[in-house]
N, C-alpha and C positions, 0 to 999 in steps of 0.2 A: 504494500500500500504506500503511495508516494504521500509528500508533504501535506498536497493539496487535498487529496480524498480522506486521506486523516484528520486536517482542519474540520474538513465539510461534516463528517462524523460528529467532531464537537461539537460544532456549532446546533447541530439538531439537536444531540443529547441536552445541551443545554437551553435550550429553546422551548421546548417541548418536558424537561423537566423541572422548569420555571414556571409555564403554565400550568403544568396537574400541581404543582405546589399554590400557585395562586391561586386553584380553583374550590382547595380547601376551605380555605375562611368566609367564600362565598355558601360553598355548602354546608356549613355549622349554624351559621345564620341561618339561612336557610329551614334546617329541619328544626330550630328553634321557633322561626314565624311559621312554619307548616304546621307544627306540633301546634300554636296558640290557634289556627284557623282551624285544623280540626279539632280540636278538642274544645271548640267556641270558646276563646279566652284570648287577650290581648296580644299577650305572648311579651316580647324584650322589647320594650319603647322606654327606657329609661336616660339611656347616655345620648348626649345630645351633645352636636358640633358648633359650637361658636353659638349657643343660644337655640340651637333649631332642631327641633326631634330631627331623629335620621331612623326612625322606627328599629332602633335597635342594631344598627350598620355596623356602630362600632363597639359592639360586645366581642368579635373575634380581636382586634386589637387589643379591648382591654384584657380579653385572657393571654396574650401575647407576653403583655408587659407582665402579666401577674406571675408567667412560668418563668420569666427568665428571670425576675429578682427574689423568686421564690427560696428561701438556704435549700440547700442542693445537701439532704441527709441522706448518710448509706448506714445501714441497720448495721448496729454493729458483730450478730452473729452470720451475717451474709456469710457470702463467698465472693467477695469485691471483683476479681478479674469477671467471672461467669453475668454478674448482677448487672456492672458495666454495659457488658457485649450481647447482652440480652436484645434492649432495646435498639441496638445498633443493624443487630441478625433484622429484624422487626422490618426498618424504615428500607433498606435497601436492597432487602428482597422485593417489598412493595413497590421500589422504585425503577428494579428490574425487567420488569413485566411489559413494561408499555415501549419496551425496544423494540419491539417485533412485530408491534399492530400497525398497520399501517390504514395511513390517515386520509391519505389521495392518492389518485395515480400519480407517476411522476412527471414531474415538469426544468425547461432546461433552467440555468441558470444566468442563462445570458439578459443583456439588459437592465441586469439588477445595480452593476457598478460595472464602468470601464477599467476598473482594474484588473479584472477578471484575466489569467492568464487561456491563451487561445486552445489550450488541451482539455479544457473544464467547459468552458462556457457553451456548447451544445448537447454536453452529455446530461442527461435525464436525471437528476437528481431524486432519489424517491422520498417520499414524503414519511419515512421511517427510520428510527436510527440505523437501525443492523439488519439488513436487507437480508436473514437467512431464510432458508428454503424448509426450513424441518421447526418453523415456529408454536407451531402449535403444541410438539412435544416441549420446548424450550417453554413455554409457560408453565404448561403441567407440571416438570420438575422442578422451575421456582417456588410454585404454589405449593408444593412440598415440603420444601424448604422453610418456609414461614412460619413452620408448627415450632422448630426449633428454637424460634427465639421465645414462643410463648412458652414452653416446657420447661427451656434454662431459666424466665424468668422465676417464675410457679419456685422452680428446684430453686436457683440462689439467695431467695430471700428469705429462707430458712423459717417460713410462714403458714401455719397449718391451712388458712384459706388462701392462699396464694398457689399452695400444693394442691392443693384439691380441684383447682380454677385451670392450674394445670395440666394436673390428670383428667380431668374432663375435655379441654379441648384438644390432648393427647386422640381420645375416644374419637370425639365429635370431627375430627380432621379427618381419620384413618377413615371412620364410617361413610361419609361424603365423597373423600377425593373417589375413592373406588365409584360411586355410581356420577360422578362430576367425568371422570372420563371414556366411562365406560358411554357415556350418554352423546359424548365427541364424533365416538366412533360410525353411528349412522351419516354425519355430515363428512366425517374424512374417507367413509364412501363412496358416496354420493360425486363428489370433488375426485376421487380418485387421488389426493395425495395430503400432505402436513403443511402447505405450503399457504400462508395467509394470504397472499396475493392472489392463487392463484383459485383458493375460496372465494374471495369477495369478485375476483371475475365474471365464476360460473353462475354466480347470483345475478350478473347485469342484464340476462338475458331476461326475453318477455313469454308468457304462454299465453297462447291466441293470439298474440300482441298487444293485449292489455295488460295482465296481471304479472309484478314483477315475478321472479322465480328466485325467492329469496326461502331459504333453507327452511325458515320456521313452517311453512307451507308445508312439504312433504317429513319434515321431521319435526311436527310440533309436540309430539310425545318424549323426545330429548330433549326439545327446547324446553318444558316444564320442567323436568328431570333435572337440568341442565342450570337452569336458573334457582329452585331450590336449590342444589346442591352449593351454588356458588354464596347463597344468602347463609349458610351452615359455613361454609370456610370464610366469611369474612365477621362475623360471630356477630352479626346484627339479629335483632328481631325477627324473629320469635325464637332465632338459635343463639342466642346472647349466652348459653349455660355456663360457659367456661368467665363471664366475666359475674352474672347472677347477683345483681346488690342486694335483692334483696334476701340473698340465701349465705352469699362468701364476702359479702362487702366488696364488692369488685374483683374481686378474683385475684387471677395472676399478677397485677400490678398495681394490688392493694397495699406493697411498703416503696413504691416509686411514685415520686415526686419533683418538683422542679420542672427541668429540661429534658428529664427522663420518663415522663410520665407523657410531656408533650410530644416526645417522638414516639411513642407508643400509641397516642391521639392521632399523628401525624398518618402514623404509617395506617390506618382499620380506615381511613377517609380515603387515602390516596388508594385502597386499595379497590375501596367502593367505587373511584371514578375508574382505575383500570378493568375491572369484574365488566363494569358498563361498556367500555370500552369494546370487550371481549364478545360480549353479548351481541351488541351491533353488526361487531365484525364477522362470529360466524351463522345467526341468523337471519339479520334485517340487512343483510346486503350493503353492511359497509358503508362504501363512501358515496355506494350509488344508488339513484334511487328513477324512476317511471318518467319519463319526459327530461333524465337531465340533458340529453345533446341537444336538443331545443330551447334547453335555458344558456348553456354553454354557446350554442351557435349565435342567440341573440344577443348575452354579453359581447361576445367578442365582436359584432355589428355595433356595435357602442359605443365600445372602447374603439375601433377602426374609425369614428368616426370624431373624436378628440387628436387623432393622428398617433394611439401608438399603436404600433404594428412589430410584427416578428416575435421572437423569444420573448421580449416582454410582456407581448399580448398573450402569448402563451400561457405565462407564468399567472397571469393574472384572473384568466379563464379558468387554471386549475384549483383555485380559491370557490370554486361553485362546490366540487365535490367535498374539500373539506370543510365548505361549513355544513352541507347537509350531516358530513360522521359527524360532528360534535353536537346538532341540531340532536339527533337521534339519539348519543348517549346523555344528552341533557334530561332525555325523556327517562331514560334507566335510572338517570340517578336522582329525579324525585321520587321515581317507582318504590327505589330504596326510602326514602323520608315515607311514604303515604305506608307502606308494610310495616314499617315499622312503628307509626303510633295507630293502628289499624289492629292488628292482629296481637294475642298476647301472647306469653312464655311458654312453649311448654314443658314437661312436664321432664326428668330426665329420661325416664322410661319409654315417655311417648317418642322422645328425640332420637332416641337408639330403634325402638321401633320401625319408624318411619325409614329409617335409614336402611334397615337390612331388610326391613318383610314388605316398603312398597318401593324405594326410591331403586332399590338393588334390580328388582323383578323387572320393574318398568324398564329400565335402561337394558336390557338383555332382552326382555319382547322387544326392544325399538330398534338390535339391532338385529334379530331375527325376520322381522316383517323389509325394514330395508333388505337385508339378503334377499328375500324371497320377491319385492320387487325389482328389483337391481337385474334377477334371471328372467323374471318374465316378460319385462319390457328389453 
């Protein structure tokens, strides 16, 4: 990888991990005023900017300031290295995830600046950090990975409800992930491969030529499956068991506080908007959606007619598909706010139930009836 294609790497990394960071404290607010609309109550209207309600705007700031001059205490019978690297495991595994979704097709980079050396400037940029071909597996094993920081927490804090917040979401991870991939499997069917681009392609297509051909269509039985499963791994509502206030007092990161407590905040948000992400990409078709080369064709009639033309008309056209992906995971990720002050807790039992006697069965008929279609047609 030369200079320039490693730049261009960071730059997206950093781009794209600026904004699911900024998109946090939008979303805290958020299910804080969702929670007061449905629950018919006001909700956070207290802190006010320069004299003027801001209906509660700046409550994620003030928790901001509140974590960072918060005394940063470590229990003294911890295990300090492990308590540490807990919340660390946590944030960047979350942060992980969303290198592989891709957001648009790609578009070139020219016209952006004349400084652009002439080896870059027509080659197609994609609109994803790490352009691999076997994505989908690469998620999976992140999403594995994430149990770990919550387990060392639970164990380092040498906390009998912190252990127990642990060992349950020990439980509640293993029980899920297995029907969260297993439920994959119809759509990497379907697609014939692992390759998220090459999913969100096979979805642009129309049947009859009205109706998109977006995966939840013919595999809406995974997509349930598929979407529980993912609401149990990121430990929201109604599968909250591993954090349980009112059973463990918060669970695994009932003795972390400060900054550490925030990254643990940090990462269960961010993982919500990549979970959404995920969702979009492999049932709702991605970046694309019914009439977009009709929307693309008349942009770029538009912008032809302010006088820019070429690469940069280009580039600017491709700005259609990615607002529809983030238009769409905007939709997931109130889905998350309304599930979650909507539905209650259940039960630990019902939670482990669900998991092996309907989530497990369903996701193995889903991919049984896909084989059995897949031959017939």
């Amino acid at each position: 990888m030369n200079i320039w294609a490693a730049l261009i790497v960071a730059i997206k990394a950093t781009v794209i991990m600026v904004a699911v960071v900024s998109v946090v404290p939008v979303l805290v607010w958020f299910e804080r005023r969702g929670a007061g609309w449905i629950q018919n109550r006001r909700g956070p209207n207290r802190i006010m900017l320069f004299g003027v309600k801001s209906a509660g705007l700046l409550y994620p700031v003030a928790d901001a300031i509140k974590f960072a001059f918060k005394e940063d205490i470590i229990p003294a019978d911890s295990n300090k290295f492990y308590y540490l690297l807990a919340p660390m495991i946590m944030i960047v595994t979350a942060l992980l995830a969303y290198a592989v979704i891709p957001l648009a097709p790609s578009a070139p980079l020219a016209g952006l600046s004349v400084q652009l050396p002439p080896m870059i400037k027509d080659i197609p940029v994609p609109f994803m950090v790490a352009p691999v071909d076997v994505g989908v597996l690469f998620i999976l094993a992140i999403a594995g990975l994430g149990v770990y920081g919550i387990v060392m927490a639970g164990w380092a804090s040498n906390s009998n409800y912190a252990m127990l917040g642990g060992l349950r979401s020990t439980a509640q991870m293993i029980s899920y992930e297995i029907s969260m991939g297993l439920s994959v499997v119809g759509v990497l069917m379907l697609s014939g491969s692992v390759d998220l681009n090459r999913i969100v392609v096979d979805q642009t297509q129309l049947i009859f030529g009205i109706v998109p051909r977006w995966n939840v269509i013919p595999q809406i039985l995974g997509f349930v499956v598929f979407i529980t499963a993912v609401y149990a791994e990121t430990n929201r509502l109604p599968f909250d068991l591993p954090e349980g206030e009112s059973e463990i007092v918060a669970g695994y990161h009932v003795e972390y506080g400060s900054m550490k407590f925030m990254l643990f905040y940090f990462a269960e948000y961010i993982a919500l908007v990549t979970s959404s992400m995920l969702i979009v990409t492999l049932y709702f078709g991605g970046w694309s959606f019914p009439g977009m080369k009709t929307v693309m064709n008349w942009l770029a009639g538009v912008v032809a007619t302010i006088g820019i033309s070429g690469n940069l008309q280009s580039f600017i056209v491709s700005l259609v598909p990615l607002t529809a992906f983030f238009a769409k995971t905007a939709f997931f990720m109130v889905l998350f706010v309304w599930v979650r002050w909507t539905l209650p807790r259940f039960r630990y039992d019902q939670l482990m139930r669900l998991g092996w006697k309907v989530m497990l069965p369903l996701a193995l008929i889903n991919i049984v009836v896909t084989a059995i279609f897949l031959l017939v047609v």
